[in-house]
C-alpha positions as CSV (number, residue, x, y, z in Angstrom):
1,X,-93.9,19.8,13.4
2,X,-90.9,18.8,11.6
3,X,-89.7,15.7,9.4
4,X,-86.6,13.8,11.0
5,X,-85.5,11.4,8.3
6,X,-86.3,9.2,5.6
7,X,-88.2,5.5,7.3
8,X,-87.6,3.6,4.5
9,X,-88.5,3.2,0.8
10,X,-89.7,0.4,-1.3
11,X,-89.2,-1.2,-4.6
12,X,-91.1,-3.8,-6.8
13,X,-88.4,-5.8,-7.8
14,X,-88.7,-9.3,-9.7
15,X,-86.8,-11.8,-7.2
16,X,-86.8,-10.5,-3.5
17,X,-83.9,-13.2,-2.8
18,X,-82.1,-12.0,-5.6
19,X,-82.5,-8.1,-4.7
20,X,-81.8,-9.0,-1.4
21,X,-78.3,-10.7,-2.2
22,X,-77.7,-7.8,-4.2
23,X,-78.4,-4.8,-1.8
24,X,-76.3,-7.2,1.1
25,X,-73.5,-7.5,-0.6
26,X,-73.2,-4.6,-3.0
27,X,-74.6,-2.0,-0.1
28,X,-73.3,-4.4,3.0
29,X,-76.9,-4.3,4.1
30,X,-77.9,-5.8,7.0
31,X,-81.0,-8.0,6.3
32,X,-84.2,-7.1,8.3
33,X,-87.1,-8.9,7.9
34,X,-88.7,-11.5,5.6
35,X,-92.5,-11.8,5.1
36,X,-94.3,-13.9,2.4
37,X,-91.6,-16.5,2.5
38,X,-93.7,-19.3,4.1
39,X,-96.5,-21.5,2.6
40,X,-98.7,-20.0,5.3
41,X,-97.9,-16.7,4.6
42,X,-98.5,-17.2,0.7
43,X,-101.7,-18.8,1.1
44,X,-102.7,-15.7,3.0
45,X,-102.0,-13.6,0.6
46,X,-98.9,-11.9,1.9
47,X,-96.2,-10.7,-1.4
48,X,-92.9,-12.0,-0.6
49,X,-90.3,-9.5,0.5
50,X,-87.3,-8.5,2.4
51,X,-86.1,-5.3,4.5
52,X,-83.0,-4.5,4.5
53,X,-81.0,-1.8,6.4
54,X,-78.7,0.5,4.3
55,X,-77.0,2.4,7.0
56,X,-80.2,4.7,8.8
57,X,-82.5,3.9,5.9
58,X,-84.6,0.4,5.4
59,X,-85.2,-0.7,1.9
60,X,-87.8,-2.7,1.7
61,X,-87.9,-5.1,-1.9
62,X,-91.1,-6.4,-2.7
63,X,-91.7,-9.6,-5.3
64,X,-93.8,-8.2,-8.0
65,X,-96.7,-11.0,-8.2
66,X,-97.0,-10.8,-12.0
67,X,-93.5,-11.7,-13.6
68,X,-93.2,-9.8,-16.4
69,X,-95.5,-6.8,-14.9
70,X,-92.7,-4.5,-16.3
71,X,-93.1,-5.4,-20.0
72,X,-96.7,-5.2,-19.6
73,X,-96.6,-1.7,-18.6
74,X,-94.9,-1.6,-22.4
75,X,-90.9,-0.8,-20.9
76,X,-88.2,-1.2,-22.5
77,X,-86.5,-4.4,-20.9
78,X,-83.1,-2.4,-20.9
79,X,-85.0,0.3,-18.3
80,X,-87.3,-1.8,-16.3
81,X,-88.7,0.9,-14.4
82,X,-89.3,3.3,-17.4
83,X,-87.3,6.1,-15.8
84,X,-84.6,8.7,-17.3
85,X,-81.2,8.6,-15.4
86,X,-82.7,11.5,-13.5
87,X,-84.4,9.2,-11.2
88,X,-81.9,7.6,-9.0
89,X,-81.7,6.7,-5.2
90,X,-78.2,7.8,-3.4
91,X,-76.5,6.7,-0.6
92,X,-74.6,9.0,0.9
93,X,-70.7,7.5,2.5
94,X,-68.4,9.5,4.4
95,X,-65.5,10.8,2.4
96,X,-62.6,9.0,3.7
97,X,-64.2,5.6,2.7
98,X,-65.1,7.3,-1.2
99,X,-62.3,5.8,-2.5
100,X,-62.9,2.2,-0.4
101,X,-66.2,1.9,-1.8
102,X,-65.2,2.8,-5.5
103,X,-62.7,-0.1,-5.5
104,X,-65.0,-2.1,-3.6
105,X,-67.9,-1.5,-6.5
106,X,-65.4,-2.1,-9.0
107,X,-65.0,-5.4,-7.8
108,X,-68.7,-6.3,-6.9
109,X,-70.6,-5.3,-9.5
110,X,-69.2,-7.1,-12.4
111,X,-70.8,-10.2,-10.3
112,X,-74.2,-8.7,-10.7
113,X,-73.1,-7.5,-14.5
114,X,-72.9,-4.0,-14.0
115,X,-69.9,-1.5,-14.0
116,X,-69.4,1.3,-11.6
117,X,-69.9,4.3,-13.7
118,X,-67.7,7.0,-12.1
119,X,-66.7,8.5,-10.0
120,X,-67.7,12.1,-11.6
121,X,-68.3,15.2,-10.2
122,X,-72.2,17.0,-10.8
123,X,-70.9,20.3,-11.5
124,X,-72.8,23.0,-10.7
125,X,-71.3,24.3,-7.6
126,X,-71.8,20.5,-6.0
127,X,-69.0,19.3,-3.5
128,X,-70.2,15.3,-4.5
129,X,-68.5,12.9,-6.3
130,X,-70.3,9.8,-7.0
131,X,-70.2,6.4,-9.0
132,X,-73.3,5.1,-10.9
133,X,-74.5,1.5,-11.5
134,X,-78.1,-0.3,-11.8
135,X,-79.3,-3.2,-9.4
136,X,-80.5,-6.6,-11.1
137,X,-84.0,-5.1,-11.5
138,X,-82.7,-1.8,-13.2
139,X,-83.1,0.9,-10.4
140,X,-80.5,3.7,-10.7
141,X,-78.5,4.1,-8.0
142,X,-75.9,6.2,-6.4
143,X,-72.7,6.4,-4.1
144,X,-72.1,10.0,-3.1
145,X,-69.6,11.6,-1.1
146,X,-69.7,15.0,-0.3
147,X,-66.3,17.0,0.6
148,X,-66.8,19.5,3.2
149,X,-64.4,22.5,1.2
150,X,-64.3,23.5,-2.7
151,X,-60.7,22.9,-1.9
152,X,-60.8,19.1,-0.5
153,X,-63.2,18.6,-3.1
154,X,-61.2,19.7,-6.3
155,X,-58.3,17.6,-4.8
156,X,-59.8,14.9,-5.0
157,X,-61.8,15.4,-8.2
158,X,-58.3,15.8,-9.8
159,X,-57.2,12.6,-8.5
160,X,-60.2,10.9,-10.4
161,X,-59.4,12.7,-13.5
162,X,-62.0,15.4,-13.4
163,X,-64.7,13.6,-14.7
164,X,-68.2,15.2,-14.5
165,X,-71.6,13.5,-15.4
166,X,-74.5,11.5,-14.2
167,X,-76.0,8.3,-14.3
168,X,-76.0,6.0,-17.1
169,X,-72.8,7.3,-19.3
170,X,-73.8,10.7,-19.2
171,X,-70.4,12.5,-19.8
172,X,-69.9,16.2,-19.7
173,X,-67.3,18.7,-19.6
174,X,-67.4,21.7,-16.9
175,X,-64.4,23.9,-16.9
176,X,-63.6,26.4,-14.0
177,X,-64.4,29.2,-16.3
178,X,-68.0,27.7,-16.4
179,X,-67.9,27.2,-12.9
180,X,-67.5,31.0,-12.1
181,X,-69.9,32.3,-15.0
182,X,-72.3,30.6,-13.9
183,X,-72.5,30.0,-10.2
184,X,-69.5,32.7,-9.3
185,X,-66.9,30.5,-8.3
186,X,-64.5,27.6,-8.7
């Protein structure tokens, strides 16, 4: 028996029309389904939400039913979902569109008020570079690209300005002496 993939994942967001915008335009997801939408479908019961497809993966965005069920769990309004910067969701995009979709995010996401935090390099031996940014409902979320040689992937790390971090600001500095102490290359 094995596991072939990821079916989808959900989130409680506060607007599903809103989220769904978002992940269309931001993501160029290709919108799915929409259930709860109808008086018939309300009076039934039914939460309102949309899947979308994200490349292989659906996203499905439920309506919370309580607005303001986020502050009640006593969050912090500026992260909704109570979560450090560890806990992120990334899509991955084939490297010769990295640089595509960091211009592209640039542009987008000031729409949504957010910034495209990157790109930056993990460090640690990784061959990513990503670029970091929040949706309207404050999920952390990722665009990775993942260079298939150390060499390829230096290259372009350079050309970014060798910048290395996570999500949410997190800076850091990783020098190739680092790099070889501690995982025995650069």
């Amino acid at each position: 028996m094995e596991i072939n993939g990821l079916a989808h994942f959900g989130l409680e967001v506060s607007d599903a029309e809103r989220a769904a915008k978002f992940f269309t335009e931001v993501f160029r997801a290709k919108e799915l389904k929409r259930l709860g939408f109808s008086e018939e479908e309300l009076k039934k019961g039914r939460t309102r939400h949309v899947m979308v497809g994200v490349g292989n993966v659906v996203v499905a965005l439920f309506e919370s039913r309580e607005r303001g069920k986020m502050e009640a769990r006593g969050v912090a309004p500026d992260n909704p979902q109570g979560w450090s910067s560890w806990r992120h969701f990334a899509f991955k995009v084939p490297v010769e569109e990295f640089d595509g979709w960091v211009k592209y995010l640039r542009q987008v996401l000031p729409k949504y008020g957010e910034t495209a935090d990157g790109p930056k390099a993990h460090g640690g031996g990784s061959n990513g570079l990503s670029v970091y940014f929040d949706d309207p409902d404050g999920y952390h979320l990722e665009v990775v690209a993942y260079y298939p040689t150390r060499e390829a992937f230096k290259e372009a790390h350079a050309e970014y300005g060798r910048i290395f971090g996570g999500a949410k600001g997190e800076n850091y500095s990783w020098t190739d002496e680092e790099e070889k102490k501690h995982y025995g290359r650069v």
